[in-house]
VOGU-3710 file (C-alpha; in Angstrom, 3 decimals, decimal comma):
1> xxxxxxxxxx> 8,048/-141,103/24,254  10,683/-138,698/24,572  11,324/-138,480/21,321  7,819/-136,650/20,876  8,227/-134,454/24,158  11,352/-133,337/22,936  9,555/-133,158/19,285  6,652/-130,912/20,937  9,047/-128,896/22,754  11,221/-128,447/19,674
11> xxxxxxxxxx> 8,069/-126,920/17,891  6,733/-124,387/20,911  10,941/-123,445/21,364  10,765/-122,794/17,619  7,238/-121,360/17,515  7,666/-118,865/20,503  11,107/-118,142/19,101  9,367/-116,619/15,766  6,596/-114,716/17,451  9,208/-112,984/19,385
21> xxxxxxxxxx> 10,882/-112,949/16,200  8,556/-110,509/14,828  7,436/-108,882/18,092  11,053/-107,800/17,950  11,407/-106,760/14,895  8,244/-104,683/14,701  9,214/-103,081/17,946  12,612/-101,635/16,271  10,726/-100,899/13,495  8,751/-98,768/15,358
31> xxxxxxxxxx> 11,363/-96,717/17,372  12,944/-96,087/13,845  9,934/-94,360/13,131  9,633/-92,241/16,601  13,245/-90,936/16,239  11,764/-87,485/15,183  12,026/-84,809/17,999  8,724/-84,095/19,119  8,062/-80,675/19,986  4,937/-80,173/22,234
41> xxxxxxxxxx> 4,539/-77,805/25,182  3,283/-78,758/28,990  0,170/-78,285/30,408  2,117/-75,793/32,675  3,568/-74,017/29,905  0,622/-72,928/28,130  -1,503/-72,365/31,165  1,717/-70,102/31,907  0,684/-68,449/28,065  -2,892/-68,250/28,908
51> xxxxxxxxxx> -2,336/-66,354/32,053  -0,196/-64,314/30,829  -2,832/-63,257/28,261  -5,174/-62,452/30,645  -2,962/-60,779/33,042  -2,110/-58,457/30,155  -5,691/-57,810/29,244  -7,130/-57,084/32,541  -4,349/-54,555/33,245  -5,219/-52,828/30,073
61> xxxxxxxxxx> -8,667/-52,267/30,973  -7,663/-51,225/34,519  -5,374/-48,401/32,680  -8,128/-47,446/29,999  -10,441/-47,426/33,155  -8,228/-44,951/34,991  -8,028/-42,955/31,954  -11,775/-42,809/31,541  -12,193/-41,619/35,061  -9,381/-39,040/34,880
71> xxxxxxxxxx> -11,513/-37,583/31,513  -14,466/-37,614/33,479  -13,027/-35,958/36,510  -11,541/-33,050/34,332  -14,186/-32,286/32,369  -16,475/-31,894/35,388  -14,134/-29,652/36,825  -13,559/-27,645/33,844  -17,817/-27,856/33,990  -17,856/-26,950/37,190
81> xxxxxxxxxx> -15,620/-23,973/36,786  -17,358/-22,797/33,689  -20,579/-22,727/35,925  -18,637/-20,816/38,781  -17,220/-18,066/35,900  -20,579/-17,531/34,347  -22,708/-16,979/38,124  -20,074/-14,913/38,848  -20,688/-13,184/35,361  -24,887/-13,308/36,213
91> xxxxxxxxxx> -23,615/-11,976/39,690  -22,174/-8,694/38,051  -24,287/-7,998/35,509  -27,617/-8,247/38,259  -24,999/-5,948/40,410  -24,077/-3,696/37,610  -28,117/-3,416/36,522  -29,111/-2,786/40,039  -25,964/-0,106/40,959  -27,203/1,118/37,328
101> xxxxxxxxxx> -30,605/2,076/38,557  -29,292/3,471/41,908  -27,121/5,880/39,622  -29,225/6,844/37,433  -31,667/7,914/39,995  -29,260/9,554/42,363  -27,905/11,378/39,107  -31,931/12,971/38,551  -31,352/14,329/42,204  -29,025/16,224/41,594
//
């Protein structure tokens, strides 16, 4: 009788001993293949890139902003002057009609 214990325990020593055999072998195997450096970026890294992105776009279109509202603000003063400079033209001319008038009519006096 212990001839076939030992018998059974022969064959699960030697059976167990050739699955890890292979489990062994196909786990070198494998790290053989992984030896190539890996390059990959963290999640923290390209949220870093993505922010970045955006930071850089919205202060672009804060500084094309500005520079929309500094061409608007110019060119409604230069408006705004040109309207000043042509009453004050329409102011002299009505002057220089009426004081026309007056002359001519103090010049028939006479």
């Amino acid at each position: 009788m212990e001839k076939a214990r030992t018998k059974s325990a022969l064959k699960f020593v030697k059976a167990s001993s050739q699955s890890t055999g292979s489990w062994s072998s196909s786990a070198n195997g494998m790290a053989k293949e992984n030896t190539k450096p890996q390059e990959f970026t963290l999640h923290t890294q390209q949220r870093a890139v993505k922010r970045a992105m955006f930071n850089y776009s919205v202060a672009t279109k804060l500084y094309l902003q500005e520079l929309q509202k500094k061409r608007v603000e110019k060119l409604q003063k230069s408006s705004f002057e040109f309207d000043e400079l042509a009453d004050d033209r329409r102011r002299r001319d009505t002057i220089d009609e009426k004081g026309d008038d007056s002359k001519i009519s103090v010049d028939a006096s006479i």
